[in-house]
C-alpha positions, 0 to 999 in steps of 0.5 A: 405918405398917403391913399386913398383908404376904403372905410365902411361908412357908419356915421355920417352925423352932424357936427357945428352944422356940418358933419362928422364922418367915421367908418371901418377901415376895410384894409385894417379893421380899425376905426377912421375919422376923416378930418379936414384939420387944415381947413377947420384946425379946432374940430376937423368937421367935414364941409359938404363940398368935400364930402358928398359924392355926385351930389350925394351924402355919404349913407350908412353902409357905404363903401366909401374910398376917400384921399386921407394921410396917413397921420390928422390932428388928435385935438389932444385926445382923440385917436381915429384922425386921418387928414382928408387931402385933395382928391374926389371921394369915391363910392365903392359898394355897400356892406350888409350890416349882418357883415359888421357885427363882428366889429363890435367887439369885447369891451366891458363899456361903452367907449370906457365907462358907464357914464355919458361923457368921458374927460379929455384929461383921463382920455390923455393918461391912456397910450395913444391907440387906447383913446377909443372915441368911437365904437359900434355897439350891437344894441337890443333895443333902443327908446327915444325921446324928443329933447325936452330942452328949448332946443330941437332934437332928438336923445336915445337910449340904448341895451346891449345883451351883455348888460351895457347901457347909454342913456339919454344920449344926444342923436346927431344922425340926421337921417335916423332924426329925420325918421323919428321926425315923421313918427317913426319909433325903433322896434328891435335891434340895431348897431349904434355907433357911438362917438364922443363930442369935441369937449362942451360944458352944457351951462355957465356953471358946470363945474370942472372940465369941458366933458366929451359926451356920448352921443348916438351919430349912427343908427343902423337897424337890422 
């Protein structure tokens, strides 16, 4: 079975150079990461020939109408997947992001603890629709700071009005990276999507398992 399902689009991040796509299923109000797990079964990125739509990538607060099944791979702990089949996908509208706050939810952490990775094995011991790996925070601030690693980019840090908090966390947005680039810098508050990395362990020593990190894939500024 399968449709074609209306998802608000609010990351559209990079992932092992090309992108991570997730949104906000209109129709239900659960989160939807499109994977094409056929095409790249270890991570289900999304390759620009299935992605753009006229030539154009997806933006943040598009409504976008893409051909998923009804099931995708979890790659073990991951609860969001739907497996992007053939078919164009389709713009369908814009949302105003006053209209998403309502999606931010309740929960007493950002994506279940006050860390800024979470292991794939406790991911596991959780019921399957439990396996939050992705999540809209309304932030009241956010800082930024050019990586300090060898590598280029971008990390961020952010508040909520309850009191949560993610610091340093990579940004995998590329075009909030893009406007950080030209100078840029965030004032006031924003909605963040945040969404966990495929397991990565940052050098040779790390001790224990692969961890998924935290990372900031959607900026969207109000």
């Amino acid at each position: 079975m399968s449709s074609l399902k209306r998802i608000v689009c609010l990351s559209n991040s990079w992932k092992l150079e090309e992108r991570c796509i997730a949104g906000i299923d209109l129709g239900g109000g659960n989160w939807i990461r499109p994977v094409c797990d056929s095409l790249y079964p270890k991570d289900g990125k999304v390759p620009r020939l299935a992605r753009l739509i006229e030539g154009k990538e997806p933006e943040l607060l598009d409504i976008l109408g893409i051909p998923l099944a009804d099931t995708g791979n979890d790659f073990g702990f991951e609860c969001e997947n739907l497996s992007v089949l053939p078919g164009q996908w389709k713009l369908l509208g814009r949302v105003h992001s006053s209209e998403l706050v309502g999606y931010c939810g309740s929960f007493p952490q950002i994506l279940h603890n006050s860390s800024k990775y979470v292991n794939p094995s406790w991911l596991k011991t959780l019921p399957f629709q439990q396996r939050r790996t992705l999540q809209l925070v309304q932030a009241t601030s956010i800082s930024v700071t050019k990586s300090s690693s060898g590598n280029t980019g971008w990390r961020g840090s952010l508040q909520t009005s309850n009191g949560q908090a993610l610091r340093d966390a990579k940004i995998t947005d590329p075009v909030f990276a893009e406007k950080l680039e030209s100078g840029y810098q965030p004032t006031g508050s924003c909605l963040v999507t945040v969404s966990l990395s495929m397991p990565w362990a940052p050098q040779d020593n790390w001790e224990g398992e692969e961890p998924c990190w935290k990372l900031i894939a959607g900026v969207i500024e109000m």
